[in-house]
N, CA, C and O atoms as a Maestro MAE file, in Angstrom:
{
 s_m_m2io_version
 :::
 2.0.0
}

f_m_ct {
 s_m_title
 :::
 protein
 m_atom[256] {
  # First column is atom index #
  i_m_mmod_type
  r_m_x_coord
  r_m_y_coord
  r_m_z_coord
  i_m_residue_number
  s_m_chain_name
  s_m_pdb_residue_name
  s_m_pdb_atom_name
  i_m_atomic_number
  :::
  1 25 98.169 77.728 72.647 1 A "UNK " " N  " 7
  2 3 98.224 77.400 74.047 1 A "UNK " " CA " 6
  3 2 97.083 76.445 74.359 1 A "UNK " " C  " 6
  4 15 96.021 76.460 73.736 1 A "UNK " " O  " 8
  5 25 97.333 75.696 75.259 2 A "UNK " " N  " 7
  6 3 96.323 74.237 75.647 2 A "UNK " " CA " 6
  7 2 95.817 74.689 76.637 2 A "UNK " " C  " 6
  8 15 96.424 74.911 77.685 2 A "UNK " " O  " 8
  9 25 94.506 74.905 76.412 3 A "UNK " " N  " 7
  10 3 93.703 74.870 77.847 3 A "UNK " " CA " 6
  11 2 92.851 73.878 78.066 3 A "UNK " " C  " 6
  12 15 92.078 73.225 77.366 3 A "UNK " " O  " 8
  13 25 93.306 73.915 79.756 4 A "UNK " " N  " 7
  14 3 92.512 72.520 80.596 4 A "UNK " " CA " 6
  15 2 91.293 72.981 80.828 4 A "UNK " " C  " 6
  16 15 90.896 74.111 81.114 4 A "UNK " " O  " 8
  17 25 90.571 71.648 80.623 5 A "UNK " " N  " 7
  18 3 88.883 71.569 81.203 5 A "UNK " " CA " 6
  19 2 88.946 72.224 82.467 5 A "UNK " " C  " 6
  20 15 89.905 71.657 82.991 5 A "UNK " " O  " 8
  21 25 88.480 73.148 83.366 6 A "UNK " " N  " 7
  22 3 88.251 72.662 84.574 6 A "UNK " " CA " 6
  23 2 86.714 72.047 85.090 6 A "UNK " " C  " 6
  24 15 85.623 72.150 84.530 6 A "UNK " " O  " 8
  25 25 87.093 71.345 86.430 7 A "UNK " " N  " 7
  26 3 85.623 71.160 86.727 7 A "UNK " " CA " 6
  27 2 85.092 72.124 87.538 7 A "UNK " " C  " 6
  28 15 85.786 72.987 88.076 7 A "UNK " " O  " 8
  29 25 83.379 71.996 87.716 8 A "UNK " " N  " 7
  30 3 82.933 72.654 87.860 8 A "UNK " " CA " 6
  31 2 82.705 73.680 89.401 8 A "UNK " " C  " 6
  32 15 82.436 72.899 90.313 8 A "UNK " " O  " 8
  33 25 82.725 74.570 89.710 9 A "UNK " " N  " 7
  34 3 82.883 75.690 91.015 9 A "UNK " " CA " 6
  35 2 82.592 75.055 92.222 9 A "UNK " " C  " 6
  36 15 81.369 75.059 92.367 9 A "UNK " " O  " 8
  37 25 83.292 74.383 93.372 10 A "UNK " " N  " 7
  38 3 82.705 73.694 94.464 10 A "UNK " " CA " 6
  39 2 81.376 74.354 95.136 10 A "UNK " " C  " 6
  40 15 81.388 75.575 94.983 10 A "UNK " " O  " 8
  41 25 80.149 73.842 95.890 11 A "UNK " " N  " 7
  42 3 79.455 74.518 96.549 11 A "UNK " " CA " 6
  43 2 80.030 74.813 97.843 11 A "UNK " " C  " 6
  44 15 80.977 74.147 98.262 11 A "UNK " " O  " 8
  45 25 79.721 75.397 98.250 12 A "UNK " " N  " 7
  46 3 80.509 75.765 99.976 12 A "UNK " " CA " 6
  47 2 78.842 75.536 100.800 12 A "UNK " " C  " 6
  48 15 77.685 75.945 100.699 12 A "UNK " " O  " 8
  49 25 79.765 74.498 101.719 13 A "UNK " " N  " 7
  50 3 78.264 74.475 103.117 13 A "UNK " " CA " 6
  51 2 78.250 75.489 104.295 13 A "UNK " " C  " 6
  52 15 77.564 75.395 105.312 13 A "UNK " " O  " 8
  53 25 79.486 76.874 103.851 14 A "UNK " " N  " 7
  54 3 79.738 77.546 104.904 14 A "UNK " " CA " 6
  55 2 80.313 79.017 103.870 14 A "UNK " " C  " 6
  56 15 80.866 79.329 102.815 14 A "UNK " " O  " 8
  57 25 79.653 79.574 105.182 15 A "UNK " " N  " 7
  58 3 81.079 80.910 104.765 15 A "UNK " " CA " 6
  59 2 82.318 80.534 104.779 15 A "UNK " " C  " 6
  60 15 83.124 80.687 103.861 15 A "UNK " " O  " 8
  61 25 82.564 79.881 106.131 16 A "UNK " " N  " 7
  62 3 83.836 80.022 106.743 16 A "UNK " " CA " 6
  63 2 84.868 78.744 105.708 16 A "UNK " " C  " 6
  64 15 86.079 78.559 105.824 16 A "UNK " " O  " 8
  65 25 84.043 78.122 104.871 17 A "UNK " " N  " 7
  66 3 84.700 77.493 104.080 17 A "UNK " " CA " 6
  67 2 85.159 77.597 102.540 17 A "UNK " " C  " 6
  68 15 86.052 77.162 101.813 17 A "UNK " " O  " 8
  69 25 83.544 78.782 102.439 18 A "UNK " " N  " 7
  70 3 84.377 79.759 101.011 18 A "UNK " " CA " 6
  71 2 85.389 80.666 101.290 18 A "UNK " " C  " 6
  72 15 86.168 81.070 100.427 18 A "UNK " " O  " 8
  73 25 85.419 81.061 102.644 19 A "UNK " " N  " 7
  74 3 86.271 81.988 102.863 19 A "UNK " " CA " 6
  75 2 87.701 81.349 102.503 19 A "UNK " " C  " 6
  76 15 88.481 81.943 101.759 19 A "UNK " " O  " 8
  77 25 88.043 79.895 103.173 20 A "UNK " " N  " 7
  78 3 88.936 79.208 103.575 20 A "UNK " " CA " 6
  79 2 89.804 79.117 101.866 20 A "UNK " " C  " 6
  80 15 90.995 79.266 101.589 20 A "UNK " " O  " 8
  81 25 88.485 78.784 100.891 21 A "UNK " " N  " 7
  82 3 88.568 78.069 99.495 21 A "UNK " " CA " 6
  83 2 89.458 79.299 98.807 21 A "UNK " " C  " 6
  84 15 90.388 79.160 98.011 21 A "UNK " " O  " 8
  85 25 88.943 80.472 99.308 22 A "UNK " " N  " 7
  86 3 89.128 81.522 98.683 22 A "UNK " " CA " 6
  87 2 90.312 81.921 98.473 22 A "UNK " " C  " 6
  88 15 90.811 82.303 97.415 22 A "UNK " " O  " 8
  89 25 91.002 81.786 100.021 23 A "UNK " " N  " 7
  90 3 92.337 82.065 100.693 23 A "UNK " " CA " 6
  91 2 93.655 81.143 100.010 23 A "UNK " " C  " 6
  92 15 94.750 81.513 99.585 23 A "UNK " " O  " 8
  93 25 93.059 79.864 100.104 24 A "UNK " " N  " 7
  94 3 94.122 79.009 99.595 24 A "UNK " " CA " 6
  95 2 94.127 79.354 98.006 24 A "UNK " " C  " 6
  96 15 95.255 79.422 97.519 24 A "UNK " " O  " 8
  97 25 92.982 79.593 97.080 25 A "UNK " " N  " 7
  98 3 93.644 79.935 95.875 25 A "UNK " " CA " 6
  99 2 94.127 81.012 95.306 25 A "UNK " " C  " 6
  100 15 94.744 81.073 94.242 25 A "UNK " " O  " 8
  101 25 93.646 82.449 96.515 26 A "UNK " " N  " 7
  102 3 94.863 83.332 96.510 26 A "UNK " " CA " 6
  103 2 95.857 83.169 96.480 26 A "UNK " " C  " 6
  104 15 96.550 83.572 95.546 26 A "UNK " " O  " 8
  105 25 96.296 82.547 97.438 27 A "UNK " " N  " 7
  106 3 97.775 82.391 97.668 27 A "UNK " " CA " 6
  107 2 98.583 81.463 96.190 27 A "UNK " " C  " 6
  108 15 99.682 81.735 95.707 27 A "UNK " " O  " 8
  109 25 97.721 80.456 95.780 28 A "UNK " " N  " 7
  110 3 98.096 79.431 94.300 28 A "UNK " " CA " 6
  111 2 98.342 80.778 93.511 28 A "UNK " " C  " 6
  112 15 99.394 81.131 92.977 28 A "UNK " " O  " 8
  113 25 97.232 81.400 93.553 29 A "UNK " " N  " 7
  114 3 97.473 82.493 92.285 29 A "UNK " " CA " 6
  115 2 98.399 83.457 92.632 29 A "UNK " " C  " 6
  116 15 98.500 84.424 91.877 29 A "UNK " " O  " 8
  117 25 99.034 83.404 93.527 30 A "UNK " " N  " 7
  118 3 100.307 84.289 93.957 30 A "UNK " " CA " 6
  119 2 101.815 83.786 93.429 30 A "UNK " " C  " 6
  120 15 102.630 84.239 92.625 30 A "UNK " " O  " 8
  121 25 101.752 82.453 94.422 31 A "UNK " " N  " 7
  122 3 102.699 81.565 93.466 31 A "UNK " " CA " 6
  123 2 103.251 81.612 92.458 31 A "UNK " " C  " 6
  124 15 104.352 82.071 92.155 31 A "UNK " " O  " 8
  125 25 101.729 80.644 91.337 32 A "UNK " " N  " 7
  126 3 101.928 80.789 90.196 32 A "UNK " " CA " 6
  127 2 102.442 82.266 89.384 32 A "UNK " " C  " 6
  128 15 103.147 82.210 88.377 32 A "UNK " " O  " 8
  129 25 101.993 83.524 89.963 33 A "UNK " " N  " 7
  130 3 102.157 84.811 88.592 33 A "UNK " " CA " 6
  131 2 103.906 84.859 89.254 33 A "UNK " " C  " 6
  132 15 104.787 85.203 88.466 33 A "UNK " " O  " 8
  133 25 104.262 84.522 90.605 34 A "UNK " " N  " 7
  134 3 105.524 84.780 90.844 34 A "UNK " " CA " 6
  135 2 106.530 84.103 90.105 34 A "UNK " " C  " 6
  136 15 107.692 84.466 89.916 34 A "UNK " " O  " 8
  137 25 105.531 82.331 89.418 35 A "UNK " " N  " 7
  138 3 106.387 81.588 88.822 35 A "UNK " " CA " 6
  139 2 107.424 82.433 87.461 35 A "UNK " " C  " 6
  140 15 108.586 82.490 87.059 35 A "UNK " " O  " 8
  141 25 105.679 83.123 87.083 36 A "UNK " " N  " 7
  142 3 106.020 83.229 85.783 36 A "UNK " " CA " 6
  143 2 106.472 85.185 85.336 36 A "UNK " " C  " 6
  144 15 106.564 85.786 84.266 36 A "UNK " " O  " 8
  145 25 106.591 85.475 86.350 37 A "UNK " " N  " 7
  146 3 107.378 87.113 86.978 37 A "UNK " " CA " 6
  147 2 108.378 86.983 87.170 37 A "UNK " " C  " 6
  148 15 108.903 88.090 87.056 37 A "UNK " " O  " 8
  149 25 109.384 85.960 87.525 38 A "UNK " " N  " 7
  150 3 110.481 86.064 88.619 38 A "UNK " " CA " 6
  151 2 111.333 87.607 88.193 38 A "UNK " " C  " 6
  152 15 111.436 88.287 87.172 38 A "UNK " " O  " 8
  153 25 111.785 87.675 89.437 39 A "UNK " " N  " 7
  154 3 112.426 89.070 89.822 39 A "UNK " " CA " 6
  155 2 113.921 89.024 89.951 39 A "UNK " " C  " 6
  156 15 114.163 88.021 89.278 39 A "UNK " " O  " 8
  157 25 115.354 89.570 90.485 40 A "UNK " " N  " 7
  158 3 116.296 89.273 90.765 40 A "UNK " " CA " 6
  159 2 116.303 89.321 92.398 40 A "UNK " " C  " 6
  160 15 117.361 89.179 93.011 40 A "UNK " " O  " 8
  161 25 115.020 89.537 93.084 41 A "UNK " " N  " 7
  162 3 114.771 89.475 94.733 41 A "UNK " " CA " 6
  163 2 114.285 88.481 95.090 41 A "UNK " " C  " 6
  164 15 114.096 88.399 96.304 41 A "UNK " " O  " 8
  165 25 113.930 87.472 94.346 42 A "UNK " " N  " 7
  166 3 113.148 86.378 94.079 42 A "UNK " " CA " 6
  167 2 114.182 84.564 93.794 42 A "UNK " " C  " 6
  168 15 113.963 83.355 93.863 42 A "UNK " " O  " 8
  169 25 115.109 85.352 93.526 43 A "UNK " " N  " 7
  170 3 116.076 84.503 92.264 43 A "UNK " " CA " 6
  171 2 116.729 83.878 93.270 43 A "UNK " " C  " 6
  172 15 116.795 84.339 94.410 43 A "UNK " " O  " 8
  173 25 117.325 82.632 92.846 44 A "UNK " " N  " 7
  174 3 117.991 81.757 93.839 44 A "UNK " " CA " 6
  175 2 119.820 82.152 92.704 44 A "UNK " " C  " 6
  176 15 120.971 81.890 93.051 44 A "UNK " " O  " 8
  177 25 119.472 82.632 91.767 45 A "UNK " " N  " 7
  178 3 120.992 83.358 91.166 45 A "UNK " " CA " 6
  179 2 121.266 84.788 91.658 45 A "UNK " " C  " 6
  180 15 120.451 85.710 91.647 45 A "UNK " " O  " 8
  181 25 122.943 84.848 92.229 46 A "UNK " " N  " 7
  182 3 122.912 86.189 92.764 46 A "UNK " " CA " 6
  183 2 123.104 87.314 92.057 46 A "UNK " " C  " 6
  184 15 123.804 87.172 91.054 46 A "UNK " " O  " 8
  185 25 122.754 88.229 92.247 47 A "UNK " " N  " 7
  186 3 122.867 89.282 91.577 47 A "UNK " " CA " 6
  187 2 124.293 89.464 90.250 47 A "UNK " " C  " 6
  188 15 124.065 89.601 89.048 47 A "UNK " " O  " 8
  189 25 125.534 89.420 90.804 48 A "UNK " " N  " 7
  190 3 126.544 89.565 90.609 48 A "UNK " " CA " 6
  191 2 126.591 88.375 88.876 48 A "UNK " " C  " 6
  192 15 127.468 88.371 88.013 48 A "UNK " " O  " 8
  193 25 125.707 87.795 88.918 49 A "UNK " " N  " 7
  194 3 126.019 86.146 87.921 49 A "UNK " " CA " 6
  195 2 124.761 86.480 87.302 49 A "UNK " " C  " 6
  196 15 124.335 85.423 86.836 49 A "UNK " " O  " 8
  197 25 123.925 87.444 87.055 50 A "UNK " " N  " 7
  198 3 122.586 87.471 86.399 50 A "UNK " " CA " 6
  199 2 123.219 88.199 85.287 50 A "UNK " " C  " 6
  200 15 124.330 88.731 85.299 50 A "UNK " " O  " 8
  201 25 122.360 88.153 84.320 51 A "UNK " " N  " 7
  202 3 122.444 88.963 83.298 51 A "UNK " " CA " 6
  203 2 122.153 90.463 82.857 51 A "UNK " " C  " 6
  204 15 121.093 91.083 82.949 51 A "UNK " " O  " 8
  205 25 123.298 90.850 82.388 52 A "UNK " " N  " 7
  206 3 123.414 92.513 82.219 52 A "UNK " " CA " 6
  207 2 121.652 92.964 82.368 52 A "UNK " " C  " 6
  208 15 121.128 93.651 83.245 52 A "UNK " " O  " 8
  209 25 121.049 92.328 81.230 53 A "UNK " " N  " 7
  210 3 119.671 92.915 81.104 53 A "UNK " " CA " 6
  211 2 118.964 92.923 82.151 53 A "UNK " " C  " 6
  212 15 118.384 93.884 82.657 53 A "UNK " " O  " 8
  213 25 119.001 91.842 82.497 54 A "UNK " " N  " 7
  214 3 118.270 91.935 84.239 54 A "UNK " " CA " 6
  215 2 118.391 92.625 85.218 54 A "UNK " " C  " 6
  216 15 117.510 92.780 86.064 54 A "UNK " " O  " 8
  217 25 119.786 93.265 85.237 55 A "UNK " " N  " 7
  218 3 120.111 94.348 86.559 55 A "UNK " " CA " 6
  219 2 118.930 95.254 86.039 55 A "UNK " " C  " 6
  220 15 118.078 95.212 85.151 55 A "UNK " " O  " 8
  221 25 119.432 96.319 87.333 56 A "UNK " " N  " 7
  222 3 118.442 97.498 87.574 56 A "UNK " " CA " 6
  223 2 118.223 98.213 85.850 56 A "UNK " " C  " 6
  224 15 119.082 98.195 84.967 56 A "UNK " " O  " 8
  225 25 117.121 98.677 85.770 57 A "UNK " " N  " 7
  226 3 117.054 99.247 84.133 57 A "UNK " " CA " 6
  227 2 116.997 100.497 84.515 57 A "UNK " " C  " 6
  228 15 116.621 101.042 83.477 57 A "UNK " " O  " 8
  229 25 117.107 101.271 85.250 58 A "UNK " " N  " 7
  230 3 116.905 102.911 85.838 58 A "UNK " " CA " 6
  231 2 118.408 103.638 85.767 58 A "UNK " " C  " 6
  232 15 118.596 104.842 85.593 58 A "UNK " " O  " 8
  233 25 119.072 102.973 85.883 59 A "UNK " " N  " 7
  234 3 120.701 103.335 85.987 59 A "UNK " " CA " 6
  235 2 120.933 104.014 84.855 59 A "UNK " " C  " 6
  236 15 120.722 103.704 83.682 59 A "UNK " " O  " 8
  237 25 121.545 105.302 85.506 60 A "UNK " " N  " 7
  238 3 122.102 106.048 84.478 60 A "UNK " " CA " 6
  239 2 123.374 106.394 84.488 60 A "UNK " " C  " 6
  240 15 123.770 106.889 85.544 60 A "UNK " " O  " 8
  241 25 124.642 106.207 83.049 61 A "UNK " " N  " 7
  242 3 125.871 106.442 83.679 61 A "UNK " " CA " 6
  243 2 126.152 107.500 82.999 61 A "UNK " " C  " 6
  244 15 126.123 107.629 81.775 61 A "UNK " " O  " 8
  245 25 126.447 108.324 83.858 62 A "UNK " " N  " 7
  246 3 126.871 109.971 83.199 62 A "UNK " " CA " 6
  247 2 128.665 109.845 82.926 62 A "UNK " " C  " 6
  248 15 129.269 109.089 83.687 62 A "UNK " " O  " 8
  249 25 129.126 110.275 82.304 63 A "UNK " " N  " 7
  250 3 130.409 110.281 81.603 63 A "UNK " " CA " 6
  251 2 130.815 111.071 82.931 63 A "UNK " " C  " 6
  252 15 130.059 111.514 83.796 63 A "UNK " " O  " 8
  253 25 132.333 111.135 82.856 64 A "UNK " " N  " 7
  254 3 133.471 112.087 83.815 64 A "UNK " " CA " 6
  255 2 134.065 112.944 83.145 64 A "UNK " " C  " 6
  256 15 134.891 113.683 83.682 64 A "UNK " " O  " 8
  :::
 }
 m_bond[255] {
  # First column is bond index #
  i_m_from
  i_m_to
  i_m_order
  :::
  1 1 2 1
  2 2 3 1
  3 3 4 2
  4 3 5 1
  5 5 6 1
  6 6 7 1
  7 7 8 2
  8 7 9 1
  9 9 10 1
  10 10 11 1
  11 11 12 2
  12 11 13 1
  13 13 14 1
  14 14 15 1
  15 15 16 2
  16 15 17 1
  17 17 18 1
  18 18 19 1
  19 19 20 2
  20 19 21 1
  21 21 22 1
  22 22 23 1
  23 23 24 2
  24 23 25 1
  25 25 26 1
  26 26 27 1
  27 27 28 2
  28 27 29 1
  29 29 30 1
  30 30 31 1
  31 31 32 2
  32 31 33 1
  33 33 34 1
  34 34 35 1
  35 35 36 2
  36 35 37 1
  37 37 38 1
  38 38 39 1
  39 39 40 2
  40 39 41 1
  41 41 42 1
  42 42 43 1
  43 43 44 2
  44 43 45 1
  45 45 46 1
  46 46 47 1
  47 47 48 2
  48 47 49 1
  49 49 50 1
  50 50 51 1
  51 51 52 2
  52 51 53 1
  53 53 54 1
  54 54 55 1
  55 55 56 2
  56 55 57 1
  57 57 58 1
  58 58 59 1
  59 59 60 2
  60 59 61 1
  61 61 62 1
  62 62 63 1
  63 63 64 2
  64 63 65 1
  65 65 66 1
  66 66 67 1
  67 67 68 2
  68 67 69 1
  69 69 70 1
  70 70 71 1
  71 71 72 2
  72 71 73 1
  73 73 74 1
  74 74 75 1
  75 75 76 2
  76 75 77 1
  77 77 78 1
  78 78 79 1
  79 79 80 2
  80 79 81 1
  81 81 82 1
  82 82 83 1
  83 83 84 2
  84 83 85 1
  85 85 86 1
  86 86 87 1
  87 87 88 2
  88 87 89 1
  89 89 90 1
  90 90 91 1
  91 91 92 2
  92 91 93 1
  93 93 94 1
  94 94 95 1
  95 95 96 2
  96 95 97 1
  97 97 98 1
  98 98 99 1
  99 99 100 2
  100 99 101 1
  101 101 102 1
  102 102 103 1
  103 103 104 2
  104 103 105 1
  105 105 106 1
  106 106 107 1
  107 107 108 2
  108 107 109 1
  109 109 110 1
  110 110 111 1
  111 111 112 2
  112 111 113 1
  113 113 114 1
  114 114 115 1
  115 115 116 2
  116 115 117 1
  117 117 118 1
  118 118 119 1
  119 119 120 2
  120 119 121 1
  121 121 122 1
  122 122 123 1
  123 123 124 2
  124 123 125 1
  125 125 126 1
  126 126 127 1
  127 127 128 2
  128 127 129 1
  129 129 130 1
  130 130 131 1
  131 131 132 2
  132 131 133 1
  133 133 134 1
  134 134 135 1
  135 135 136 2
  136 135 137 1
  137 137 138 1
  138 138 139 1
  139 139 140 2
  140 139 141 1
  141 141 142 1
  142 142 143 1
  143 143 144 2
  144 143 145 1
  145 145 146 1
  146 146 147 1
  147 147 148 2
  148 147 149 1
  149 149 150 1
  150 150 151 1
  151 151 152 2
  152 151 153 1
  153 153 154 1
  154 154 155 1
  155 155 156 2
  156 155 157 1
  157 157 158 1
  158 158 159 1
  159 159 160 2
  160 159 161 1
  161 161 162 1
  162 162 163 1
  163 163 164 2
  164 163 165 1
  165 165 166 1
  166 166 167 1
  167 167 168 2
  168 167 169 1
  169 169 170 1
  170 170 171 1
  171 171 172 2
  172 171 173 1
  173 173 174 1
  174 174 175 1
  175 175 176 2
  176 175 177 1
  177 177 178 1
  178 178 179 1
  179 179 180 2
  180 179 181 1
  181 181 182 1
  182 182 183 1
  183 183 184 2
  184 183 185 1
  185 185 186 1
  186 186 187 1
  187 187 188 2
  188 187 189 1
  189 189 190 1
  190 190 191 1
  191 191 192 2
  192 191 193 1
  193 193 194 1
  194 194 195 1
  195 195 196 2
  196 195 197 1
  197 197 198 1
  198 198 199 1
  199 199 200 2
  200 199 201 1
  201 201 202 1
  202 202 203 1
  203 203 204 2
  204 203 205 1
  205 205 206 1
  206 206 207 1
  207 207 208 2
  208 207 209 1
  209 209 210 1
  210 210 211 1
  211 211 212 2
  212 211 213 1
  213 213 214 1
  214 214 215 1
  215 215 216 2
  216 215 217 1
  217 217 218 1
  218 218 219 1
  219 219 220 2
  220 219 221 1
  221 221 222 1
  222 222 223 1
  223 223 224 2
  224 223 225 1
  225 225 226 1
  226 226 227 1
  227 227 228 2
  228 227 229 1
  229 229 230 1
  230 230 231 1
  231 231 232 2
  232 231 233 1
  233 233 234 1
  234 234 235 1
  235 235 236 2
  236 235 237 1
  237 237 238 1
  238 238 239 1
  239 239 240 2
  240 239 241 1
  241 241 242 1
  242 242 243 1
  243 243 244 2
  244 243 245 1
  245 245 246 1
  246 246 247 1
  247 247 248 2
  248 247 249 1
  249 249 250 1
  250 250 251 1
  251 251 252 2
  252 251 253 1
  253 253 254 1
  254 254 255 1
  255 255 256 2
  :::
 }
}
């Protein structure tokens, strides 16, 4: 796996702007783990067209 340089930690001339810094890369880092999580609640494919494996994994089918 390739990892990028990053540069180095901005200084903040404020709280209210680390706060700000903080917020917006929460939310990136939300994004991104959602990129790489996706869910079937998430999915722009509907349920019905996803794959067996993907439905619910809890289902249990008891015989008749």
């Amino acid at each position: 796996m390739n990892k990028k340089t990053l540069p180095p930690p901005p200084d903040f001339d404020s709280p209210e702007e680390a706060r700000d810094i903080i917020h917006f890369l929460w939310n990136k880092l939300a994004e991104l783990e959602d990129r790489l999580n996706p869910n079937s609640r998430k999915s722009s494919v509907p349920s019905s067209q996803q794959a067996l494996h993907s439905k619910a994994k809890n289902t249990l089918i008891l015989p008749q």
